[in-house]
C-alpha positions as CSV (number, residue, x, y, z in Angstrom):
1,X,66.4,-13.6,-85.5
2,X,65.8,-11.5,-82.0
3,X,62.8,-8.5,-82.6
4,X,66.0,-5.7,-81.9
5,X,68.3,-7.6,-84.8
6,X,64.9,-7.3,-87.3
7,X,64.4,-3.3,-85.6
8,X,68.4,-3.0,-86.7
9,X,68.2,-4.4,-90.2
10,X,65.3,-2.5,-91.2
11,X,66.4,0.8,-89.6
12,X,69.7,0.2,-91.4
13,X,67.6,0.5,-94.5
14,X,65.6,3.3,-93.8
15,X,69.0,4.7,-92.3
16,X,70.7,4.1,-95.5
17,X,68.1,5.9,-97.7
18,X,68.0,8.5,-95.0
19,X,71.7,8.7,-94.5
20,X,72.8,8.7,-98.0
21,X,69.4,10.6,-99.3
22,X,70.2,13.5,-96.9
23,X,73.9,13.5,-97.3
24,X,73.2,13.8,-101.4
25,X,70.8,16.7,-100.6
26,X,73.0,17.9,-97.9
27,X,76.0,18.7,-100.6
28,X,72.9,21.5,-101.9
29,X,74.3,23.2,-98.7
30,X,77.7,24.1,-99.8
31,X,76.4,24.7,-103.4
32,X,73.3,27.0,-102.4
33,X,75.8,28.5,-100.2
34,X,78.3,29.4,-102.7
35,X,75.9,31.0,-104.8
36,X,73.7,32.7,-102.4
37,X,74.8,35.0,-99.6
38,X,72.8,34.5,-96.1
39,X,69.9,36.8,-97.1
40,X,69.0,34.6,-99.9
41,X,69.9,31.6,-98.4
42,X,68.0,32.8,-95.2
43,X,65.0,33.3,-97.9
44,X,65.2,29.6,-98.9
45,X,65.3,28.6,-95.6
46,X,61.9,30.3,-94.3
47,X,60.2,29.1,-97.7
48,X,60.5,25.3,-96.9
49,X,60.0,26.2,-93.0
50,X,56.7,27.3,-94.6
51,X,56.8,23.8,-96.1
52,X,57.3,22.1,-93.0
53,X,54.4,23.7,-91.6
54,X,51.8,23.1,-94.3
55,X,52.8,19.2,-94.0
56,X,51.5,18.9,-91.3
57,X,48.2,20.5,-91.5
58,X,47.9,18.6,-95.4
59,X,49.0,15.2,-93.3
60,X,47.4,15.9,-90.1
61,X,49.1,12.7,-88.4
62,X,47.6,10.3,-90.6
63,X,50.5,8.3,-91.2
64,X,50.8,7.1,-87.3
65,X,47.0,6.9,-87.7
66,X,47.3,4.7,-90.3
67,X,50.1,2.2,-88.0
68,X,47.7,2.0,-84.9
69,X,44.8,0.8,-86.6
70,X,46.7,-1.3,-88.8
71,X,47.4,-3.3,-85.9
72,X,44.3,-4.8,-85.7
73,X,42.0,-4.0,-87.9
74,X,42.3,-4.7,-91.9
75,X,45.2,-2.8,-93.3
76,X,43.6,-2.4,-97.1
77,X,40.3,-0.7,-95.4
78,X,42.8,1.5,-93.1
79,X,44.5,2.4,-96.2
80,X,41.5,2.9,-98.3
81,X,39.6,5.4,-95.7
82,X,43.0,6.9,-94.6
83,X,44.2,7.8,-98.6
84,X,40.7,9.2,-99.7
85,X,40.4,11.2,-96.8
86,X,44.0,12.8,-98.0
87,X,43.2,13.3,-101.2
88,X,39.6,15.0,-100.4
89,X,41.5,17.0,-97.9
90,X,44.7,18.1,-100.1
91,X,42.2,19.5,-103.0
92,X,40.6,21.7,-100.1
93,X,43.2,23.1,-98.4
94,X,45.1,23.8,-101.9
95,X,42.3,25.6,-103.3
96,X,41.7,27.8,-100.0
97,X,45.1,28.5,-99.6
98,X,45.6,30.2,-103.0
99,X,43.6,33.4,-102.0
100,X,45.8,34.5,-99.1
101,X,49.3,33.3,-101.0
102,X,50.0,37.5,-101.6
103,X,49.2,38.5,-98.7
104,X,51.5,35.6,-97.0
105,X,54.0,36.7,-99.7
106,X,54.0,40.1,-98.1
107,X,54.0,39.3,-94.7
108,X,57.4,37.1,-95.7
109,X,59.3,40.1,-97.4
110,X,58.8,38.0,-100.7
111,X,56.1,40.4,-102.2
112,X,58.1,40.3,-105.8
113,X,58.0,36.4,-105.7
114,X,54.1,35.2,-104.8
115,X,55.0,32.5,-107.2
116,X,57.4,30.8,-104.9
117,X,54.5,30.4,-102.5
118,X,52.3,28.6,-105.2
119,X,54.9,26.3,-106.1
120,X,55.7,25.2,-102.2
121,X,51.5,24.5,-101.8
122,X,52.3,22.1,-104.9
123,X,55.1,20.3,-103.4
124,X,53.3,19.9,-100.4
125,X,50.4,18.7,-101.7
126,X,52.0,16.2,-103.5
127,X,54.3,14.9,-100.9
128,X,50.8,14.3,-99.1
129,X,49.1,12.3,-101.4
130,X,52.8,10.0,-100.9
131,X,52.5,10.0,-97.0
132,X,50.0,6.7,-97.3
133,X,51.9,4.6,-99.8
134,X,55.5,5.1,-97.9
135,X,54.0,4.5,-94.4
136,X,52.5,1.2,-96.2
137,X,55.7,0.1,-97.4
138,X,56.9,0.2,-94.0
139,X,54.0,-1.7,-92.3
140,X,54.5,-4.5,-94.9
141,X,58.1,-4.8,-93.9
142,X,59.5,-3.1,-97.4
143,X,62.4,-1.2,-96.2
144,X,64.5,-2.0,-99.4
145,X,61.9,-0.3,-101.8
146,X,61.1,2.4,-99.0
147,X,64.9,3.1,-99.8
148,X,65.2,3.4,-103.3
149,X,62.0,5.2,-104.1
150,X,63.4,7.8,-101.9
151,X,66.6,7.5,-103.4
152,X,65.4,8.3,-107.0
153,X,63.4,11.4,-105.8
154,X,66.3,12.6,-104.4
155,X,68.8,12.2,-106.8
156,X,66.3,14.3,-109.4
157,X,65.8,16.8,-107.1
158,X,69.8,17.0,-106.8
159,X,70.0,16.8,-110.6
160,X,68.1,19.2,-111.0
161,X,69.0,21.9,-108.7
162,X,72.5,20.9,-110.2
163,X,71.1,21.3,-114.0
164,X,69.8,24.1,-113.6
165,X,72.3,26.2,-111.4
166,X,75.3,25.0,-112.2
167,X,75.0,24.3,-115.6
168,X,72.8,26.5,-116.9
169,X,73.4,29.3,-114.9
170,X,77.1,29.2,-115.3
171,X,76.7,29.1,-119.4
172,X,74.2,32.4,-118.8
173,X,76.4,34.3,-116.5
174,X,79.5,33.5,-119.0
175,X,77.7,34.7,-122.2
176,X,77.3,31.6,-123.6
177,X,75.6,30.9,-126.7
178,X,74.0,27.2,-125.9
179,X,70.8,25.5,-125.3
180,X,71.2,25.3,-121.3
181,X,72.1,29.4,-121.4
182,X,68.9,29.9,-123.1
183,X,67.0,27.9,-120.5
184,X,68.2,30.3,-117.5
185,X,65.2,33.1,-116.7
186,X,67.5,34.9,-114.1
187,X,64.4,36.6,-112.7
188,X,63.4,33.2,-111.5
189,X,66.6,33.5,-109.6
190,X,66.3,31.0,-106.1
191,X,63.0,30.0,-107.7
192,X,64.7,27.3,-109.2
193,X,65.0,25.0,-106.1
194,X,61.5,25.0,-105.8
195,X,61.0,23.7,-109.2
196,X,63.4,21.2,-108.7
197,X,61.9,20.0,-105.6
198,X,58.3,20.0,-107.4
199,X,59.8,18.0,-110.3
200,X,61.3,15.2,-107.4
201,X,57.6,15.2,-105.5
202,X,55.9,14.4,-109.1
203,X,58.3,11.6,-110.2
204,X,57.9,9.9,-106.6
205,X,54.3,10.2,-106.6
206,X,55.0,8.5,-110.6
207,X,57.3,5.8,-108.8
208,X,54.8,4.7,-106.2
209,X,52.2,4.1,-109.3
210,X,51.9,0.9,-108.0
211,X,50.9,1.0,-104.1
212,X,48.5,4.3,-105.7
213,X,46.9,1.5,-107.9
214,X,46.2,-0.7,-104.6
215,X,43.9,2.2,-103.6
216,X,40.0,2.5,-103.9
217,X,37.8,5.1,-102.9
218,X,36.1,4.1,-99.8
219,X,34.8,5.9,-97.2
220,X,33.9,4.1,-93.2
221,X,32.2,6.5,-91.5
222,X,32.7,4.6,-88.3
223,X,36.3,3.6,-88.5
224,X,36.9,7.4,-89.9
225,X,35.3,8.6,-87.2
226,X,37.7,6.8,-84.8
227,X,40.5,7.7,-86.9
228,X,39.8,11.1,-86.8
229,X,39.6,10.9,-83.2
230,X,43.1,9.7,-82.7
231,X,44.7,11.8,-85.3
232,X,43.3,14.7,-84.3
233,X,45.7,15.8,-81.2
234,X,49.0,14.3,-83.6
235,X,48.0,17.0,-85.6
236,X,48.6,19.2,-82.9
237,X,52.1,17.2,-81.9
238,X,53.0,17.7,-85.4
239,X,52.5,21.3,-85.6
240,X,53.5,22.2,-82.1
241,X,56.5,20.0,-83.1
242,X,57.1,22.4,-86.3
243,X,56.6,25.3,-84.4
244,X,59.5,24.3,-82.3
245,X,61.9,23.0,-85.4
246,X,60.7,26.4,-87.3
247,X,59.2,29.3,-86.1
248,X,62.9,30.5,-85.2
249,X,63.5,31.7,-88.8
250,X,60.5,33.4,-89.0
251,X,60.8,35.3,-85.3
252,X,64.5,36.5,-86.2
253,X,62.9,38.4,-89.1
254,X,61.1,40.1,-86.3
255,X,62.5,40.2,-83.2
256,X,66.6,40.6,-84.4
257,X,67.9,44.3,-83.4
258,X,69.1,45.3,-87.3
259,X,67.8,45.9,-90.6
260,X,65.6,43.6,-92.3
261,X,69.0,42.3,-94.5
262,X,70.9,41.6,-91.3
263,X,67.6,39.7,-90.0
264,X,67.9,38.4,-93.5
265,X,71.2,37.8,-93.0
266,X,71.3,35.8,-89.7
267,X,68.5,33.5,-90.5
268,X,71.1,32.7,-93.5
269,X,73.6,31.9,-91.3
270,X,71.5,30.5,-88.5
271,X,69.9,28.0,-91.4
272,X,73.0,26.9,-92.6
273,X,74.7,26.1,-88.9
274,X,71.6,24.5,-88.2
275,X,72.1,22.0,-90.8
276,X,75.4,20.4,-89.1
277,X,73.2,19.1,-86.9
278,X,72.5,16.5,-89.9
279,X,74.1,13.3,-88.5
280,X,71.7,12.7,-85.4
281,X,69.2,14.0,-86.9
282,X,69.3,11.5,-89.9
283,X,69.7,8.8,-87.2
284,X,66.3,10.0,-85.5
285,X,64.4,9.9,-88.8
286,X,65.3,6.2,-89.8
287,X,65.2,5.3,-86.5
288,X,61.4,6.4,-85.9
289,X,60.5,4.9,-89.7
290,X,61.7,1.2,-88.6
291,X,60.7,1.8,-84.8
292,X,57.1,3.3,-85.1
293,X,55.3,0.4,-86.8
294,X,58.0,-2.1,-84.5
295,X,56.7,-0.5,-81.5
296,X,53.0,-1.2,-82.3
297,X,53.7,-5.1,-83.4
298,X,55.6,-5.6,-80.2
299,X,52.5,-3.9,-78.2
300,X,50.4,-6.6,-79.4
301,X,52.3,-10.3,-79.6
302,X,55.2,-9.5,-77.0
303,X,53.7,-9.4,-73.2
304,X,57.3,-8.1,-72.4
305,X,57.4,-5.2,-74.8
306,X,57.7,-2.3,-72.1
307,X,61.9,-4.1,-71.0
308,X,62.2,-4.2,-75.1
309,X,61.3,-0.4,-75.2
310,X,64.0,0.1,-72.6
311,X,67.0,-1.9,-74.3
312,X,66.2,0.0,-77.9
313,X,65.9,3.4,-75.6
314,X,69.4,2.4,-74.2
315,X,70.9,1.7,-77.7
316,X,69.5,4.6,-79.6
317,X,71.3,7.4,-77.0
318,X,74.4,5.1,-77.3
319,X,74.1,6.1,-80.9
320,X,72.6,9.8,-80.7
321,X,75.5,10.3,-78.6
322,X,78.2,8.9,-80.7
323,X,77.1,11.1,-83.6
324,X,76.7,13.8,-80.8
325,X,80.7,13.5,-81.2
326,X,81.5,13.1,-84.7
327,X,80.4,16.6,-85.3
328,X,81.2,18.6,-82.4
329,X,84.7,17.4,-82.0
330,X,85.3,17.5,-85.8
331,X,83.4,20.9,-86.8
332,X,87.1,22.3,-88.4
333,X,85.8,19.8,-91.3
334,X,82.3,20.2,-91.2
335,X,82.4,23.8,-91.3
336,X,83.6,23.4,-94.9
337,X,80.3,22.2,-95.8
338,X,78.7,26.0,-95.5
339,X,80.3,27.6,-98.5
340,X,82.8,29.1,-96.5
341,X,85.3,29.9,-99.0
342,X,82.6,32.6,-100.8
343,X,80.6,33.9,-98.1
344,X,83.2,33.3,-94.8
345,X,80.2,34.9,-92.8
346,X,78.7,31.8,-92.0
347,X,81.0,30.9,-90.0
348,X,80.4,33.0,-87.3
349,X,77.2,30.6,-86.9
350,X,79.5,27.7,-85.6
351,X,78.8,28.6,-81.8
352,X,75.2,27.5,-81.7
353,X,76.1,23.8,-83.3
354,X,77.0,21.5,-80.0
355,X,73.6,23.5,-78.1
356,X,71.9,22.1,-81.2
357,X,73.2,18.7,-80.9
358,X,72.0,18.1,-77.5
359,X,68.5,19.7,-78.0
360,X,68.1,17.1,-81.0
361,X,69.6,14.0,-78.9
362,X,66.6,15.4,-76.7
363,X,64.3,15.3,-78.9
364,X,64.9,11.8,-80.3
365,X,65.1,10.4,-76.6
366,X,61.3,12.1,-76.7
367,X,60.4,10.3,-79.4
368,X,60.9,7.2,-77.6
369,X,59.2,8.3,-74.8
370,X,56.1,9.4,-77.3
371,X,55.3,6.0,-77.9
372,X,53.6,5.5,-74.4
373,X,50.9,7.7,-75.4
374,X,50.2,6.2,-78.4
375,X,49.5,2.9,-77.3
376,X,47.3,3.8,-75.0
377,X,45.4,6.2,-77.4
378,X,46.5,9.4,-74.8
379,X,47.1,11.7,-78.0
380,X,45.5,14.1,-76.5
381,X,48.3,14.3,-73.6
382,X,50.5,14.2,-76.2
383,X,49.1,17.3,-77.8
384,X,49.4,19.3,-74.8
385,X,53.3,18.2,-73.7
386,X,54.1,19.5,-77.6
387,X,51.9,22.7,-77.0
388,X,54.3,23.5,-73.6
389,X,57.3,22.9,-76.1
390,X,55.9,25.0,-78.5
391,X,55.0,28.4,-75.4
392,X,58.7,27.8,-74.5
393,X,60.2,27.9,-77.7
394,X,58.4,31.2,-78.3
395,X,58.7,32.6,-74.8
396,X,62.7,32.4,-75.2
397,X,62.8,33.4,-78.8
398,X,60.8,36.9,-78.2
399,X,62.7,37.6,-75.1
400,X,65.9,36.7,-76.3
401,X,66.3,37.3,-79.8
402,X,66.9,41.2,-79.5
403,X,69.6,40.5,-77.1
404,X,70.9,37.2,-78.0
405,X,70.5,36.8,-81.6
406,X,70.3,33.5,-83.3
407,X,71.8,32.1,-80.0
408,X,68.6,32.6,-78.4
409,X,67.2,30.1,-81.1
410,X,69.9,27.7,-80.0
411,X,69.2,27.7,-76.7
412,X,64.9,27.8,-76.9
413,X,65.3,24.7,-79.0
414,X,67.4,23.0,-76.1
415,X,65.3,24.9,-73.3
416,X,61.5,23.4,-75.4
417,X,63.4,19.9,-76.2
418,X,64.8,19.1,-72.4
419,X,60.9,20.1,-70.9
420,X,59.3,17.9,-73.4
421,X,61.6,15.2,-72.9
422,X,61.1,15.3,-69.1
423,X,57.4,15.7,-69.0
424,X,56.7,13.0,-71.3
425,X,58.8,10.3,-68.7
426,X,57.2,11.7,-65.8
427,X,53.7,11.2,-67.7
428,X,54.6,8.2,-69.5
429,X,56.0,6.0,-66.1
430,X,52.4,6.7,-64.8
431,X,49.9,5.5,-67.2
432,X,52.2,2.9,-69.4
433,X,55.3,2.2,-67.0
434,X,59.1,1.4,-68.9
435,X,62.1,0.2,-67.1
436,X,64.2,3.1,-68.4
437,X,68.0,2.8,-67.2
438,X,67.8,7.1,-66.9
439,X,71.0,7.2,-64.6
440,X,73.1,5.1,-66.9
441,X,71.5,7.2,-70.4
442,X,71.6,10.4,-68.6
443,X,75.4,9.7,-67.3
444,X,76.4,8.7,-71.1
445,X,75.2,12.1,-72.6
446,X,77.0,14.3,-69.9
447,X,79.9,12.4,-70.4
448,X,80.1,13.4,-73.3
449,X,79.2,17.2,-72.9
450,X,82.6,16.6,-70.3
451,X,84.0,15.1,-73.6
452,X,83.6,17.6,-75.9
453,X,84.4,20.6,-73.2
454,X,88.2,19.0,-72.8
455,X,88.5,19.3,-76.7
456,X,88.0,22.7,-76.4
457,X,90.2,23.4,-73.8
458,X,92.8,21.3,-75.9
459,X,92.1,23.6,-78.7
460,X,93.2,26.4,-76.8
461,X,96.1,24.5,-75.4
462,X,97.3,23.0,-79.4
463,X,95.6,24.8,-81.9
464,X,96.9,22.8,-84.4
465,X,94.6,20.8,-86.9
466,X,96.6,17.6,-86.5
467,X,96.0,17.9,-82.5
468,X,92.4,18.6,-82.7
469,X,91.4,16.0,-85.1
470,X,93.9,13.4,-82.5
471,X,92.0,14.6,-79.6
472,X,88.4,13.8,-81.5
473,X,89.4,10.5,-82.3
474,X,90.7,9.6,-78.8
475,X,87.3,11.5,-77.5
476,X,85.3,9.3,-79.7
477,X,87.5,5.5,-78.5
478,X,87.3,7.0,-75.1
479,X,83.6,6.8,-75.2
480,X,83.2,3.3,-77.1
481,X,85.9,1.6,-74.4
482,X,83.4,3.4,-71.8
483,X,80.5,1.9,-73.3
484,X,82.1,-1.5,-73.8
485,X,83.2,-1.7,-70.6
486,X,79.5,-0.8,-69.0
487,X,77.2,-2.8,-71.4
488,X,80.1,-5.6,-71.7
489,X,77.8,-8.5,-70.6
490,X,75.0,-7.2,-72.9
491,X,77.2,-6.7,-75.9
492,X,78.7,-10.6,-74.9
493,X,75.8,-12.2,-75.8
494,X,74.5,-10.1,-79.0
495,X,74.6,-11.4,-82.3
496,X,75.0,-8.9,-84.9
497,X,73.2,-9.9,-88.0
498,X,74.4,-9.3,-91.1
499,X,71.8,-7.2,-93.6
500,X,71.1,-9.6,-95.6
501,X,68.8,-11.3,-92.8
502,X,66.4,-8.9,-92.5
503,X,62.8,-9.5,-93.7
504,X,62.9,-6.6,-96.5
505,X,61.1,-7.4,-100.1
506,X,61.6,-5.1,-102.8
């Protein structure tokens, strides 16, 4: 089978726990929706930004680490050094995190709360300890079990949040005299999808008993030392990358021209819009699980990896852009998805969604790009493109924000997305050349910007539902018989493999 069929079947699996996994989670949105109004909801949103942060100082880039000396040094030493360094390192930075928790508590307008704080340092010190044992299922080619494991944690989190505001919420509110009424501590209030999510971290920490077994202590000095090395600027990538996914919801706190509740309030609404841009980004994710440890295997057995980096670069905006359409030319149904019916304010969020879409097929066209850089152990060049993101992303926030609103978060996320994307092709074609086809993917993506700006002038012309939803479906079979025509002698000789070929043990 070709190296891009095994690339396909094993993103297809980390697709499918990604797709499904998020799309399970995602159905949290119209639920946490419905109950919360956009201050609260804005208040969950900031907490797991918070989150998103401390991964990556807890993870500090060790899983792609862990993939480029895997290559070609022994992957149970790589493991070994890599997961006791994580564990010494979680146990630190939990213990000297707990003193400032109030004062961070404060600073986030969650003073009443500290306890919220203490149980996201718990989930992400957890989901740290699981960062080895998932990135080795992907290096040995496990894709299947990489999918379930993930599967199960997400389906208790789900549960959970499910349990325990649904059912015993609604028998507390109602008066109820049962067991599950009892159980609800209304004080705990949006407390309670923290706790879920902690319970989902412990049980798949529990389910990957048995890569956590493979471990033993052991500490290389020298191979630490060179792993240190290379990890050290991807923990600048990663949190110059968070900055740019996150530091939006905390700036509208400060920067929006309102009270603190209608700062509240937009970061609600911003959060939840945000979200719709689910589809590529679930595509991104399983494609950089499957293509990460791909792209370091092809570096060392295939002498013609560089024209195999172009073909899955071609592909992979083929696809970004294709889900680039399903949502923006169908948002009358995805807006349904935001708890509309309840809280009809979030609507007014819908305007930033297609901006968002683009900045993300950006930012997954940048991580292909990223790949040059590590190869050829540049991280530190890496770093710096992420730190430019990063100054323009805040640059365009504080200066727009006041004026713009959350808009100004729309467009800084395209504006830090576009320059990163550029600067790492101009970079990358100079130390570890690529035969990009950049006219042909850059004509695809504006052809479907032109694509999505005729369905809005049609949705002027007809506003009726019937119309629209015609009009998105000819957009999206214009695009494929565009595509077909274009790659048609490519696409002639593929062979698309069925699932069942790929190398995946469970």
């Amino acid at each position: 089978m070709s190296t891009l069929s095994k690339l396909a079947g094993q993103t297809f699996w980390y697709g499918l726990s990604s797709i499904i996994g998020r799309f399970i989670n995602y159905l949290l949105t119209p639920l946490l929706t419905g109950i919360y109004a956009s201050g609260k909801y804005g208040d969950i949103s900031i907490l797991f930004a918070l989150a998103a942060f401390l991964n990556i100082v807890f993870s500090f880039g060790m899983e792609t680490t862990y993939f480029r000396f895997s290559r070609d040094m022994d992957e149970k030493r790589v493991f070994n050094t890599g997961q006791t360094l994580l564990i010494l390192t979680t146990l630190l930075l939990y213990a000297g995190l707990l003193a400032p928790l109030p004062a961070l508590a404060s600073l986030m307008r969650l003073e009443t709360h500290p306890e919220y704080l203490r149980w996201v340092l718990w989930i992400v010190a957890l989901d740290t300890l699981a960062v080895l044992p998932f990135s080795r299922l992907r290096h040995l080619g496990r894709p299947r079990m990489f999918a379930i494991l993930k599967l199960l944690g997400i389906l208790v989190n789900v549960g959970l949040v499910v349990f325990f505001l649904v059912l015993c919420k609604g028998d507390h509110e109602k008066g109820r005299n049962t067991l599950w009424a009892a159980l609800y501590k209304p004080d705990i209030d949006i407390g309670y999808v923290f706790l879920a999510n902690l319970a989902a971290s412990a049980a798949t920490l529990l389910l990957l008993h048995r890569e956590l077994l493979g471990w033993r202590p052991a500490f290389d000095f020298r191979l630490l030392g060179r792993m240190l090395a290379y990890a050290s600027p991807l923990l600048v990538v990663g949190f110059g990358g968070m900055v740019n996914e996150t530091i939006d919801r905390f700036m509208i706190l400060e920067r929006f021209a309102g009270t603190v509740e209608e700062a509240r309030s937009a970061n609600g609404i911003y959060s939840a819009n945000y979200k719709l841009a689910v589809l590529i980004v679930l595509f991104i994710q399983a494609f950089r699980m499957g293509a990460e440890p791909f792209f370091f295997r092809q570096s060392a057995e295939n002498t013609n990896a560089p024209v195999m980096y172009a073909r899955v670069m071609k592909f992979f905006v083929i696809a970004c852009c294709l889900g680039f359409l399903g949502v923006v030319l169908f948002l009358d149904v995805w807006k349904h998805f935001m708890g509309i019916r309840r809280h009809p304010e979030y609507l007014q969020g819908l305007m930033i969604v297609p901006v968002l879409m683009l900045a993300k097929i950006f930012l997954g066209v940048y991580y292909n790009l990223s790949i040059w850089y590590k190869l050829t152990d540049r991280t530190l060049t890496g770093a710096w493109i992420t730190l430019g993101g990063a100054l323009v992303t805040v640059a365009v926030n504080y200066l727009l924000i006041p004026h713009l609103g959350y808009m100004a978060c729309a467009w800084a996320t395209f504006l830090c997305y576009g320059s990163m994307m550029v600067a790492s092709y101009r970079l990358g074609q100079r130390h570890y050349r690529v035969p990009y086809a950049w006219k042909k993917l850059t004509a695809y993506v504006v052809i479907c910007v032109m694509l999505f700006l005729a369905h809005q002038v049609l949705r002027q012309v007809s506003p009726g539902i019937a119309w629209n939803h015609a009009g998105g479906v000819a957009g999206i079979l214009l695009f494929l018989a565009i595509v077909a025509r274009v790659e048609r002698r490519e696409l002639a000789g593929m062979r698309i493999p069925g699932i069942g070929q790929t190398r995946a043990g469970t």
